[in-house]
Backbone as CSV, one residue per row, in Angstrom:
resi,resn,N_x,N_y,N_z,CA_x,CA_y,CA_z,C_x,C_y,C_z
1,UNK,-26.579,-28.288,-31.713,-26.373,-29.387,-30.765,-27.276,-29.201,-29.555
2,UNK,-27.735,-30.104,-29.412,-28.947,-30.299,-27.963,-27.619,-30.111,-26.893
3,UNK,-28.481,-28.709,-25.788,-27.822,-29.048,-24.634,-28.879,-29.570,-23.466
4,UNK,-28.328,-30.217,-22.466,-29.354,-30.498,-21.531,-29.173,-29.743,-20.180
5,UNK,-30.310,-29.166,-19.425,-30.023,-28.233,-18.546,-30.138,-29.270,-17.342
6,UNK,-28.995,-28.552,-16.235,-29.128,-29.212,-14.816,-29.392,-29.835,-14.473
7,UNK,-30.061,-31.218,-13.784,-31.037,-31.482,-13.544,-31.656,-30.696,-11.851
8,UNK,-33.097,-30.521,-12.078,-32.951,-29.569,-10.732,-34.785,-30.746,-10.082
9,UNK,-34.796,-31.635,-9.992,-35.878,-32.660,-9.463,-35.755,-33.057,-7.825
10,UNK,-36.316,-32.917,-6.967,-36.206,-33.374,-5.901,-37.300,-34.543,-5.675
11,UNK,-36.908,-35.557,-4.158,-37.692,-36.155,-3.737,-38.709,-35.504,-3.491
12,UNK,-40.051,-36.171,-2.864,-40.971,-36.099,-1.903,-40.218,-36.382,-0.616
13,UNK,-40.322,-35.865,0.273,-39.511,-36.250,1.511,-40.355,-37.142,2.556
14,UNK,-40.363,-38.294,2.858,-40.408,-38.860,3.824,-39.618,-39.570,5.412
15,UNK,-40.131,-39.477,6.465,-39.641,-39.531,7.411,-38.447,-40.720,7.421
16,UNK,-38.597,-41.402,6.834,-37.603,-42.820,6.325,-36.839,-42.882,5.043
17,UNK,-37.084,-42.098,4.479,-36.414,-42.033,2.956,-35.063,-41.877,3.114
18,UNK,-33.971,-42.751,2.473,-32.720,-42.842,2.444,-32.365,-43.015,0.602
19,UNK,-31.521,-42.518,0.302,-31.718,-42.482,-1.364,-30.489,-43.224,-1.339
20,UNK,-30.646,-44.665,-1.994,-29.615,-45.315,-2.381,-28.477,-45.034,-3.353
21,UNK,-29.154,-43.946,-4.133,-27.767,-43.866,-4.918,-26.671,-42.940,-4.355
22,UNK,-26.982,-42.351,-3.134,-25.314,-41.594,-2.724,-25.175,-42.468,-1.694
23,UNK,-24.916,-43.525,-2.340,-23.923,-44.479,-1.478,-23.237,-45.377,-2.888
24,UNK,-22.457,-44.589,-3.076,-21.675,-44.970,-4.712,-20.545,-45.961,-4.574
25,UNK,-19.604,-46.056,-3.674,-18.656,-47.205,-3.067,-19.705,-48.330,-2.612
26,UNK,-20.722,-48.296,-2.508,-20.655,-49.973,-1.693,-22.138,-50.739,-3.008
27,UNK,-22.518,-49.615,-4.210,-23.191,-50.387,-4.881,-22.403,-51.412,-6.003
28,UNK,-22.720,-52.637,-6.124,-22.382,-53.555,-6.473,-22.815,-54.614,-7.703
29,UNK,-22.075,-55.162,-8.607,-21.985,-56.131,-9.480,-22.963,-57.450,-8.802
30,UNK,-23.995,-57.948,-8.746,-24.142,-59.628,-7.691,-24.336,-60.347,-8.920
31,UNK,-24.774,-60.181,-10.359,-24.890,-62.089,-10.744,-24.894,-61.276,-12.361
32,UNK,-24.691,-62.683,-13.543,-24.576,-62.281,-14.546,-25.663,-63.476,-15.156
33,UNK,-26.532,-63.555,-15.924,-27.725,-64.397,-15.812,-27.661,-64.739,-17.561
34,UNK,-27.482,-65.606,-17.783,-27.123,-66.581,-19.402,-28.701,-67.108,-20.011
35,UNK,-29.169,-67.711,-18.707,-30.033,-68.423,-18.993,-30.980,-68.502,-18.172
36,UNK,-31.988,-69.132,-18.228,-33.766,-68.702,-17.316,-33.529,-69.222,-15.916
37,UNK,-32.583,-70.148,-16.234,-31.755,-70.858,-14.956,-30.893,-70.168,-14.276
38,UNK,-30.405,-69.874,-14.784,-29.752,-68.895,-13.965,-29.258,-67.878,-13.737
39,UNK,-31.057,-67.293,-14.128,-31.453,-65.524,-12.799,-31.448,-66.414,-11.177
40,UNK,-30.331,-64.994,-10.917,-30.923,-65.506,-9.341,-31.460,-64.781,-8.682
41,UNK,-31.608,-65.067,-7.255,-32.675,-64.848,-6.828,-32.272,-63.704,-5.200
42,UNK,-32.042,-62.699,-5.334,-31.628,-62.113,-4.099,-32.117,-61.960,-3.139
43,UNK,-31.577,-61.169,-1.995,-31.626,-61.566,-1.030,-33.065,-60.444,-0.346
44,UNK,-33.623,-60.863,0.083,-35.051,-59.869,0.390,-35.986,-59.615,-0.615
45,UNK,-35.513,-60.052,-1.834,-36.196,-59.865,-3.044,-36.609,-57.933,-3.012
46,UNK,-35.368,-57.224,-3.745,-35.608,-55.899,-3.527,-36.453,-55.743,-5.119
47,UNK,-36.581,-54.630,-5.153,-37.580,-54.202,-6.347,-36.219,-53.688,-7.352
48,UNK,-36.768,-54.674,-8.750,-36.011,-54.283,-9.779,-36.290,-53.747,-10.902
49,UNK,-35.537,-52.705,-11.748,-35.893,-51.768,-12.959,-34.727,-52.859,-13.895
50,UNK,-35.238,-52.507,-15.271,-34.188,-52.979,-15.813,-33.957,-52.365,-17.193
51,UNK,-32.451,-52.087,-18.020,-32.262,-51.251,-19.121,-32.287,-51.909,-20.303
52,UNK,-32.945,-51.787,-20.987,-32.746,-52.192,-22.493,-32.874,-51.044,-23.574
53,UNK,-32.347,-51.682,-24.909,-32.155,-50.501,-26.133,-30.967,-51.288,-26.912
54,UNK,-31.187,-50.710,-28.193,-30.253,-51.112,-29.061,-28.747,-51.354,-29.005
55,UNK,-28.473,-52.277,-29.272,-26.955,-52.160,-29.027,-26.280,-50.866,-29.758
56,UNK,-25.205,-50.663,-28.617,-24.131,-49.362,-28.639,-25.112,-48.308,-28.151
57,UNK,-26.272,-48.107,-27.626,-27.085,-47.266,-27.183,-26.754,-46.469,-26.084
58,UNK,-25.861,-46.732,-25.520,-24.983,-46.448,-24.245,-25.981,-46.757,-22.875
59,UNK,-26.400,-48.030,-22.877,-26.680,-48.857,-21.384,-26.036,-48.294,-20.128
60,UNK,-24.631,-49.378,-21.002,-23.625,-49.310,-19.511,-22.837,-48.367,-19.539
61,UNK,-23.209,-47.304,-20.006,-22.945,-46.183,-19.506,-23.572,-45.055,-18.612
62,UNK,-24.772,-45.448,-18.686,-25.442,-44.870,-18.323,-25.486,-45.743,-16.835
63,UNK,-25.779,-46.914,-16.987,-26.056,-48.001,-15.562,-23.844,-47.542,-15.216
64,UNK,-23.104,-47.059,-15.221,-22.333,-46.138,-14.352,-22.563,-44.847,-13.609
65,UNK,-23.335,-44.406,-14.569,-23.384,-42.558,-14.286,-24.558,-42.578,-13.019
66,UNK,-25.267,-43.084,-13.394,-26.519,-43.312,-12.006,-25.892,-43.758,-11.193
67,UNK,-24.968,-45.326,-11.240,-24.316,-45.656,-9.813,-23.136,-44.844,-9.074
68,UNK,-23.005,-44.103,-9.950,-21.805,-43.244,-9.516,-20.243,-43.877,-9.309
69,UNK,-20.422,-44.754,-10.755,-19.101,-45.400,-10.601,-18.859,-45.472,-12.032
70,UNK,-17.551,-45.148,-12.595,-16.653,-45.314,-13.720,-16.287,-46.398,-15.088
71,UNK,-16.730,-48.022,-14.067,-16.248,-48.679,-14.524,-16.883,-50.099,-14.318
72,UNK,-18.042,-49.875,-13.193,-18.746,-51.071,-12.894,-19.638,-51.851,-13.560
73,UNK,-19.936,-51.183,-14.557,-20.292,-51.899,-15.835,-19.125,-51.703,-16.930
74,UNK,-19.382,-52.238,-17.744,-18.282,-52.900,-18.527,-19.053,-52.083,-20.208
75,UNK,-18.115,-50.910,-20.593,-18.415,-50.330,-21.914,-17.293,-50.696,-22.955
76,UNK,-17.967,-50.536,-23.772,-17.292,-50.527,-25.282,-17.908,-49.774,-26.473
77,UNK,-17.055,-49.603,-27.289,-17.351,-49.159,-28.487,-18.142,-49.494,-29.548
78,UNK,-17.893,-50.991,-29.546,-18.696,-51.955,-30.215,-19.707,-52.052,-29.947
79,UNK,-20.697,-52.050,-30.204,-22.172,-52.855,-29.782,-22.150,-54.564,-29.981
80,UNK,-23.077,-54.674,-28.996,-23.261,-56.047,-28.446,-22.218,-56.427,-27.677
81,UNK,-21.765,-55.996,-26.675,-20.574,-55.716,-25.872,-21.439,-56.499,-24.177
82,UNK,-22.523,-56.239,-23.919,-23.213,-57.018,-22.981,-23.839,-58.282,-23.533
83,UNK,-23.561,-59.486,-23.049,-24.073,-60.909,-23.668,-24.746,-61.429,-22.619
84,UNK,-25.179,-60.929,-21.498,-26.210,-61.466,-19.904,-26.896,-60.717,-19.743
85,UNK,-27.972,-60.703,-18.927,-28.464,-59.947,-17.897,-27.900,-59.766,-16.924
86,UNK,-27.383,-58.427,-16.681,-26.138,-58.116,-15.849,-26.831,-57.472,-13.959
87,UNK,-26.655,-57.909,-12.846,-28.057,-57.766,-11.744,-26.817,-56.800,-11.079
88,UNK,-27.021,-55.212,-10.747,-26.160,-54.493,-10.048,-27.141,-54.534,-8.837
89,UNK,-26.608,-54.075,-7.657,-27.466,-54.187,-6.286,-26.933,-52.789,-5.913
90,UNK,-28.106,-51.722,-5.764,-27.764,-49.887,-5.218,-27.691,-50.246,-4.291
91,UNK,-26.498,-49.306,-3.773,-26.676,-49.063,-2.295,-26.203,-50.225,-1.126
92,UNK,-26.222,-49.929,-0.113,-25.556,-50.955,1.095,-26.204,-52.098,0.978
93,UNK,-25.872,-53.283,1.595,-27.015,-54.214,2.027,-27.748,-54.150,3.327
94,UNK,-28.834,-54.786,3.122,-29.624,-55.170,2.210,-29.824,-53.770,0.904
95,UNK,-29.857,-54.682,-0.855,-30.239,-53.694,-1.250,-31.715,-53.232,-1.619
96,UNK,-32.110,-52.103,-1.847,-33.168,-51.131,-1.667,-33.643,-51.492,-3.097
97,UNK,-32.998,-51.541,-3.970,-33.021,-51.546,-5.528,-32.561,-52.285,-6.370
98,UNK,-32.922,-53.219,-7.360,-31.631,-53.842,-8.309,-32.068,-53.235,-9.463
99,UNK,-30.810,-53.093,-10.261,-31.079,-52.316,-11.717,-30.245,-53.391,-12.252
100,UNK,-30.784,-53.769,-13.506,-30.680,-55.006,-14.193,-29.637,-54.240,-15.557
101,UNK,-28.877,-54.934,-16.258,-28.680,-54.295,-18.078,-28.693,-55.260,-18.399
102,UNK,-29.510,-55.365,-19.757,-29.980,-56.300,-20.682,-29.214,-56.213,-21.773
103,UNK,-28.858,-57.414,-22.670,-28.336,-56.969,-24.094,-28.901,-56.537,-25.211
104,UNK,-28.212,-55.667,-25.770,-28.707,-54.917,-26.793,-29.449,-56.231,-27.528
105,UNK,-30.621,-55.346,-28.522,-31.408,-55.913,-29.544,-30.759,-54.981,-30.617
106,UNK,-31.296,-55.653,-31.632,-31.238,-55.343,-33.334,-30.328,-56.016,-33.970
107,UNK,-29.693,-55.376,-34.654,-28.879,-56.263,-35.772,-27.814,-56.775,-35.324
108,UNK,-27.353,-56.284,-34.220,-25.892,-57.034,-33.301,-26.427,-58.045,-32.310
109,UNK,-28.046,-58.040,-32.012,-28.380,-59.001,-30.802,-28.638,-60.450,-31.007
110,UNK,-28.788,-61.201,-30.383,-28.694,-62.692,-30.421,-30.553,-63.386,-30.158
111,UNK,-30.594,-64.605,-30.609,-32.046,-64.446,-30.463,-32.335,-65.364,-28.885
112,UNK,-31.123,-65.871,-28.813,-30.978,-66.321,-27.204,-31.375,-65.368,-26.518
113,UNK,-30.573,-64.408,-26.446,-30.389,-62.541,-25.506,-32.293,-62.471,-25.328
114,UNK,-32.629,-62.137,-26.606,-34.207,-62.309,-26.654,-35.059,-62.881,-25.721
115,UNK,-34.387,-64.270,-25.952,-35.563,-65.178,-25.424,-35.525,-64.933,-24.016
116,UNK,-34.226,-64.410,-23.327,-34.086,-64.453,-21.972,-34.735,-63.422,-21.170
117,UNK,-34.315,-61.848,-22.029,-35.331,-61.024,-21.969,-36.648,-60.729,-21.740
118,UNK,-37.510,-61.516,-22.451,-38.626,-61.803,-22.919,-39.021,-62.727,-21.245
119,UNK,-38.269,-63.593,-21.497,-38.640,-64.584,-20.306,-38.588,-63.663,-18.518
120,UNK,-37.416,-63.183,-18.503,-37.673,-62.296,-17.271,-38.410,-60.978,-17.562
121,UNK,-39.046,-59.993,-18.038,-40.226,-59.399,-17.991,-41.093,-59.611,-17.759
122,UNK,-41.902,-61.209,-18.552,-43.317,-61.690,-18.183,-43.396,-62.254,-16.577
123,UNK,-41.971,-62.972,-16.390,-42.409,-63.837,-14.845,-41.428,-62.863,-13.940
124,UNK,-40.381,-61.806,-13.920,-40.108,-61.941,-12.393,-41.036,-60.907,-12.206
125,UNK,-41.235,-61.470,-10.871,-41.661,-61.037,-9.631,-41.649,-59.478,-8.813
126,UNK,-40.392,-59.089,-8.927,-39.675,-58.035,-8.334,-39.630,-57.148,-9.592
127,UNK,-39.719,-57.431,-10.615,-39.627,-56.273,-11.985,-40.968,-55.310,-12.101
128,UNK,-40.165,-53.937,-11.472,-41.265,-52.695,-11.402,-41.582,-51.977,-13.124
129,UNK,-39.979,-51.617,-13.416,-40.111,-50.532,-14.849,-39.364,-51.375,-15.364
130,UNK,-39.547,-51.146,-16.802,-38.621,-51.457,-18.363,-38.047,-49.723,-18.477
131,UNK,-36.801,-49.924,-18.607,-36.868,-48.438,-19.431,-35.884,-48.728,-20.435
132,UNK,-36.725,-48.055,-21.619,-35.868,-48.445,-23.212,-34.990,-47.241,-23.986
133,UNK,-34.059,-47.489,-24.338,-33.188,-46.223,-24.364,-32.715,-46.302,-25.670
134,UNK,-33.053,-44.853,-26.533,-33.356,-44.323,-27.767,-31.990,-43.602,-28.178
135,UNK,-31.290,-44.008,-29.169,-30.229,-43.045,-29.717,-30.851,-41.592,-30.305
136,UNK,-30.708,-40.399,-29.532,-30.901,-39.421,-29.821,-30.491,-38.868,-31.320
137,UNK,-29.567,-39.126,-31.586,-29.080,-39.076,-33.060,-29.455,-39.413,-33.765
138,UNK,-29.717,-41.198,-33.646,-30.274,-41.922,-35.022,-31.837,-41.492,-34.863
139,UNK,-32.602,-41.261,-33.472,-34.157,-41.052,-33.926,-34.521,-42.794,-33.380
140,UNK,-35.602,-42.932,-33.381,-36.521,-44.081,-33.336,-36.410,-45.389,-34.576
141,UNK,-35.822,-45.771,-34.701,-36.102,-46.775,-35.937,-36.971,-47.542,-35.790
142,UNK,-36.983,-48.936,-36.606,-38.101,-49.418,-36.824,-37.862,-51.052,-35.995
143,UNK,-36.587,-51.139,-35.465,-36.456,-52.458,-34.597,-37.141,-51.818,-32.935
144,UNK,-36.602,-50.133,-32.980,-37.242,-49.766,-31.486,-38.510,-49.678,-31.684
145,UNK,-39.156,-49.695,-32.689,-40.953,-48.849,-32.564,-41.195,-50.567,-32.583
146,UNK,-40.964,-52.229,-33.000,-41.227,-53.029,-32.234,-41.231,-53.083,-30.865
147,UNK,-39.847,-52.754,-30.495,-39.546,-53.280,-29.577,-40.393,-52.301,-28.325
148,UNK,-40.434,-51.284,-28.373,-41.835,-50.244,-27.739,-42.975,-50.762,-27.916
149,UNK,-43.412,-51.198,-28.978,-45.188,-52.152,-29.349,-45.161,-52.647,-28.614
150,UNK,-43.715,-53.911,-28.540,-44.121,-55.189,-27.892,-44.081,-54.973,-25.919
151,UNK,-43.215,-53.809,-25.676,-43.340,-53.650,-24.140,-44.531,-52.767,-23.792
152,UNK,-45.020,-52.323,-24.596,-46.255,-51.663,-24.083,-47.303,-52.888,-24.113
153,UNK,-47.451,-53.732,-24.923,-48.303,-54.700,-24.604,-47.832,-55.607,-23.222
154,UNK,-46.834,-55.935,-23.016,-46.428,-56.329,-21.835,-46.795,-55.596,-20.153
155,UNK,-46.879,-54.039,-20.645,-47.291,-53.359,-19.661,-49.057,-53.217,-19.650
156,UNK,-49.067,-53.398,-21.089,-50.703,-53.371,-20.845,-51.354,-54.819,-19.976
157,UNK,-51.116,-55.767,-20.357,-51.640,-56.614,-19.762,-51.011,-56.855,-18.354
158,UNK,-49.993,-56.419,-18.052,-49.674,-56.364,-16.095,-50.494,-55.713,-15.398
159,UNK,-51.049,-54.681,-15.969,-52.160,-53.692,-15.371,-53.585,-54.783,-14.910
160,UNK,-53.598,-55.700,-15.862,-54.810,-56.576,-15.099,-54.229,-57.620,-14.260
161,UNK,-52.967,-57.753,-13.761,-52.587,-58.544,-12.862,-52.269,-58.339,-11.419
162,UNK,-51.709,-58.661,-10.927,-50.596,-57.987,-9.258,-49.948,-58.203,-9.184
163,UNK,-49.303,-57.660,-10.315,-47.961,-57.293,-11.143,-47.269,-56.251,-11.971
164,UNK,-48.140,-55.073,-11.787,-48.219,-54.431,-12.554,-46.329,-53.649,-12.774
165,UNK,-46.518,-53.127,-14.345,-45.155,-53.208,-14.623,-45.313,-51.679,-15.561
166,UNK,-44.750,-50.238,-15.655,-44.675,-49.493,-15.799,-43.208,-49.456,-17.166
167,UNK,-43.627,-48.734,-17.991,-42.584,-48.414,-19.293,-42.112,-46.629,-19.475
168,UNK,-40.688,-46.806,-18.898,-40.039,-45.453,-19.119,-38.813,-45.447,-20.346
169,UNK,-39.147,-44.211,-20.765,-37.932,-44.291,-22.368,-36.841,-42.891,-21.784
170,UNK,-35.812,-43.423,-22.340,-34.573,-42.326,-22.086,-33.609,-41.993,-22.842
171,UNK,-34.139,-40.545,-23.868,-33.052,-40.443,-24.870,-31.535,-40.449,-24.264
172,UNK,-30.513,-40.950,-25.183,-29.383,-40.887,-25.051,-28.754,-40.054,-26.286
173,UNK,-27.595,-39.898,-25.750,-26.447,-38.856,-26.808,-26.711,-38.108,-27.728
174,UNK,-27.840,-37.561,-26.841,-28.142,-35.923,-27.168,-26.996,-35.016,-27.667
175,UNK,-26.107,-34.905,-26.523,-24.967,-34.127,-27.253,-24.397,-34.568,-29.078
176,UNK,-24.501,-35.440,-28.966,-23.815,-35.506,-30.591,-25.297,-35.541,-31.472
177,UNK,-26.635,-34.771,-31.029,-27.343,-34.202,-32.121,-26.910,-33.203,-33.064
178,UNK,-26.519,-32.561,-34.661,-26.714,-32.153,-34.992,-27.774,-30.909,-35.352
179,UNK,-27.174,-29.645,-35.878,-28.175,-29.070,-35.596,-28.839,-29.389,-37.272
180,UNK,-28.744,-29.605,-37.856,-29.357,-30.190,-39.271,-30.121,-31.390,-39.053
181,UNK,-29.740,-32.319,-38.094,-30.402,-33.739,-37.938,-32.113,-33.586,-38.223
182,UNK,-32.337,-34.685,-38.792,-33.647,-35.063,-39.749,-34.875,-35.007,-38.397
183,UNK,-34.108,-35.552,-37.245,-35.341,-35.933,-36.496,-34.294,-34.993,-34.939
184,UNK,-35.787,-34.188,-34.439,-35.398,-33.540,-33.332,-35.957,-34.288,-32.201
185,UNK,-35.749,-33.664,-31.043,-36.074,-34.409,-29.779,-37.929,-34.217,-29.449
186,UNK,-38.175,-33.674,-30.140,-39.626,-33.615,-29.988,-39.931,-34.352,-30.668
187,UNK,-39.585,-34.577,-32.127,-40.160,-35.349,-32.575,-39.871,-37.346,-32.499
188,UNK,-38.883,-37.308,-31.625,-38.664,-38.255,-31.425,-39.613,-38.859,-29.752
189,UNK,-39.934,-37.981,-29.300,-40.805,-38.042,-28.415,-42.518,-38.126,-28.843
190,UNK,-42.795,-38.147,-29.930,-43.574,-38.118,-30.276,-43.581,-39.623,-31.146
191,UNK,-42.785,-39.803,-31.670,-42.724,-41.447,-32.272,-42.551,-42.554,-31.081
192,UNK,-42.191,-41.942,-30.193,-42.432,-42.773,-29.081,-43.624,-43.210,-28.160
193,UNK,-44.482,-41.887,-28.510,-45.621,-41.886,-27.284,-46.905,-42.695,-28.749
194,UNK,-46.533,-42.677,-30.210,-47.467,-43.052,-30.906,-46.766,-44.746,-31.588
195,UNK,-45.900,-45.174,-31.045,-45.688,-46.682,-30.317,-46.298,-47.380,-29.519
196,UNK,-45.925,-46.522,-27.928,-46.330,-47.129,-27.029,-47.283,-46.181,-26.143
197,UNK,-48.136,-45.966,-26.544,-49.082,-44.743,-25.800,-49.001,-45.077,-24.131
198,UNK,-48.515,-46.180,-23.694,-48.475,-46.216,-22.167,-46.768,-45.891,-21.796
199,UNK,-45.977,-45.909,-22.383,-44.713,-45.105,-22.083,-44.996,-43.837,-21.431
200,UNK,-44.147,-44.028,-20.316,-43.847,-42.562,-19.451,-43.401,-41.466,-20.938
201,UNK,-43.153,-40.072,-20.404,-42.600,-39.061,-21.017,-41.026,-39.362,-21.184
202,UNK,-40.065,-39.392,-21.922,-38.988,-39.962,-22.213,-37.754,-38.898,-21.319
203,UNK,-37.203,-39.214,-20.653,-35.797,-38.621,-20.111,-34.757,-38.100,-20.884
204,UNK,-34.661,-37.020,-21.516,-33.139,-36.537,-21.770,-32.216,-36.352,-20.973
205,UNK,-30.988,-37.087,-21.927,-29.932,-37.153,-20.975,-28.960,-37.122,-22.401
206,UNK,-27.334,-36.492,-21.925,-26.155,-35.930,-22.850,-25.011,-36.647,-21.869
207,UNK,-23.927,-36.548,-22.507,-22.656,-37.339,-21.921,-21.914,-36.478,-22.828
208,UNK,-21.129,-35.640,-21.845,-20.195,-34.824,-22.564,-18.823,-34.160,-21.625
209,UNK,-17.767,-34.037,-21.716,-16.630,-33.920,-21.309,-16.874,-34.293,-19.795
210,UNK,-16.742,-35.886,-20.114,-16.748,-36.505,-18.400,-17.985,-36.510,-17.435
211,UNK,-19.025,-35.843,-17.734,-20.236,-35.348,-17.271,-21.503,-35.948,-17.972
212,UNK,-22.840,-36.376,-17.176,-23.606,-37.029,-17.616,-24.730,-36.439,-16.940
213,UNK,-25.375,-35.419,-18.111,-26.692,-34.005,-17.802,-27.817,-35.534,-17.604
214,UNK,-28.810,-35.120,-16.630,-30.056,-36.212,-16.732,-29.838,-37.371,-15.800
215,UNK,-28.475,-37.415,-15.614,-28.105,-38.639,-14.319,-29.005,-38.652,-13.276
216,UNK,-28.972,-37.351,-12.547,-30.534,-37.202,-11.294,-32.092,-37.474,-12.088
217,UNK,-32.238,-37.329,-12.739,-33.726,-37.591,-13.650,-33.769,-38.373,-13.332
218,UNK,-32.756,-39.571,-13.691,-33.024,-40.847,-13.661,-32.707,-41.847,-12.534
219,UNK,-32.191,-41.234,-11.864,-32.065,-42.347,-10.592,-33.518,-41.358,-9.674
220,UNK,-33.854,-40.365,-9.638,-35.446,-40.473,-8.775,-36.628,-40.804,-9.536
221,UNK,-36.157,-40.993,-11.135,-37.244,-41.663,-11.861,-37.485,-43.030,-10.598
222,UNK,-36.066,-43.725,-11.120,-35.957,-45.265,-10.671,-36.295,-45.521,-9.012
223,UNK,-36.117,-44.630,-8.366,-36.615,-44.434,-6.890,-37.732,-44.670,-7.085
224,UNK,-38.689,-43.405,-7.489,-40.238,-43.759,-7.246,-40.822,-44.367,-8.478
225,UNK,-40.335,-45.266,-9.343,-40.645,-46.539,-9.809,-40.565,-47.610,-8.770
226,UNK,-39.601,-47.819,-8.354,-39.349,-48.949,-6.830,-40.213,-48.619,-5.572
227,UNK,-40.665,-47.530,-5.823,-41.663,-47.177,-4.654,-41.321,-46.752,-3.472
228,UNK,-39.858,-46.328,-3.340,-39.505,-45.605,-2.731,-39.099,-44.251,-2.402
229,UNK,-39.771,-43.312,-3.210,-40.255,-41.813,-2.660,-40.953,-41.907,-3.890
230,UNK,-40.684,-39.898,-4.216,-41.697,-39.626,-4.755,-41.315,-38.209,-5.547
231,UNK,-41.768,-37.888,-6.827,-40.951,-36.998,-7.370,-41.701,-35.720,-7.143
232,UNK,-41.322,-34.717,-6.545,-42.099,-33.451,-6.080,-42.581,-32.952,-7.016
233,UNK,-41.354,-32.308,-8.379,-41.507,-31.466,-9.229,-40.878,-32.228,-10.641
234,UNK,-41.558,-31.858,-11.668,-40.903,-32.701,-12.941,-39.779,-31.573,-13.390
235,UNK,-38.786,-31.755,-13.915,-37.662,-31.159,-15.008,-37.583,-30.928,-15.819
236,UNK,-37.805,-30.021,-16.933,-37.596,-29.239,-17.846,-36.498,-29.179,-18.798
237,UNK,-36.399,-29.937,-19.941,-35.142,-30.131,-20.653,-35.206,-28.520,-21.572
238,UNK,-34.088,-27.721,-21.871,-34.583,-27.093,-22.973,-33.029,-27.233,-23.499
C-alpha cells in the first residue's frame, strides 16, 4: 500500500502574502452553474482553478480537505453525485481565490456536464489551472488519456493568447493501492506526462483514517497557480 509522507512545502514569503486557506470558517459555497448562462460572475473577478476527473474520483473530497471543511461540498459514494459547476470562494471577502468542481466525465457523465465544461475553460476569463484527478488504483484509462489530450491542447493554445492557462494532475486514493496492483505510481505518472506533455508533475495525495496526506501540496500548488506566492521547495512523495 502507497503511503504518502507529510507534506513539508512552504511559501515564498512575501511582504503581503496572506494564505487564504487558514481561514477555514468563512470559505464559502457562492453559485451552482447548470448552464453557460448561468456562470456567474463574482465579485472583483478573483482568479479561478478548477477540479475535474472521473466520476467517484474523489473531487469533493478533496475540494473539503483543502478548504478545511467536512461537508461543504457535497460527497457520495456514487459517482456522478456533482451535476453543476459548483464556484466555492477561499477565504474572507473579498475572495483571493475561487476553486470551481466540475462533474465527473466518463461513463456516469452527461454530455450537457461536457458541453458546459468545455464552454467555461475556453472563455472564462479568471480561469488560471485545470487540475485533473487520476484514481490511483484504477491507473490512467483511456476516457482520462482523452480527456488529458484534449486539456493539454487547450493549454497549448492559451500560451499564444493573454490567457494563458496551466494543467496540474493529482493522484487520488493512493491509500487503497495494492501492493500487487498492475500499475504503480510511477508509472502512472508517466502515462500522464506521455498524454499531456504540458501537464505539471502530478500531486500525490491518500485519504485515510480521517486524514488527507497532500492537502498542503495542493492548496500552495493552487496559491501560486493564482499568483499569489510562490513555492520555495518541491515535496517528495515516497
Amino acid at each position: 500500500m502507497f503511503k504518502a509522507s507529510i507534506p513539508r512545502c512552504f511559501p515564498k514569503k512575501t511582504a503581503n502574502f496572506s494564505n487564504p486557506f487558514n481561514h477555514h470558517s468563512v470559505s464559502r459555497f457562492l453559485a451552482a452553474a447548470s448552464t453557460q448562462q448561468s456562470l456567474p460572475r463574482i465579485e472583483d473577478r478573483p482568479p479561478e482553478i478548477i477540479i475535474a476527473g472521473r466520476a467517484n474520483v474523489g473531487k469533493s473530497t478533496l475540494v473539503n480537505a483543502v478548504l478545511g471543511r467536512t461537508s461543504l461540498a457535497s460527497t457520495s459514494k456514487q459517482g456522478g453525485h456533482t451535476k453543476t459547476l459548483n464556484f466555492y470562494g477561499v477565504g474572507p471577502v473579498p475572495h483571493k481565490l475561487v476553486l470551481v468542481d466540475a462533474p465527473g466525465y466518463g461513463a456516469r457523465g452527461r454530455p450537457e456536464w461536457g458541453r458546459l465544461f468545455q464552454h467555461y475553460i475556453t472563455h472564462r476569463e479568471e480561469l488560471k489551472r485545470i487540475y485533473i484527478l487520476i484514481n490511483g488504483e484504477h491507473g490512467v484509462k483511456d476516457v482520462d488519456i482523452g480527456m488529458l489530450q484534449m486539456l493539454n491542447s487547450i493549454c497549448e493554445t492559451s500560451l499564444q493568447s493573454n490567457r494563458p492557462i496551466t494543467l496540474q494532475a493529482i493522484v487520488t486514493k493512493t491509500d487503497t493501492i495494492r501492493s500487487n496492483a498492475p500499475t504503480n505510481i510511477q508509472q502512472l505518472k508517466q502515462a500522464v506526462f506521455e498524454a499531456a506533455p504540458l501537464c505539471l508533475p502530478p500531486i500525490v495525495t491518500a485519504a485515510t483514517k480521517g486524514r488527507f496526506f497532500g492537502k498542503d501540496d495542493v492548496r500552495w500548488n493552487m496559491i501560486e497557480a493564482c499568483g499569489l506566492g510562490r513555492i520555495a521547495s518541491n515535496v517528495t512523495h515516497t
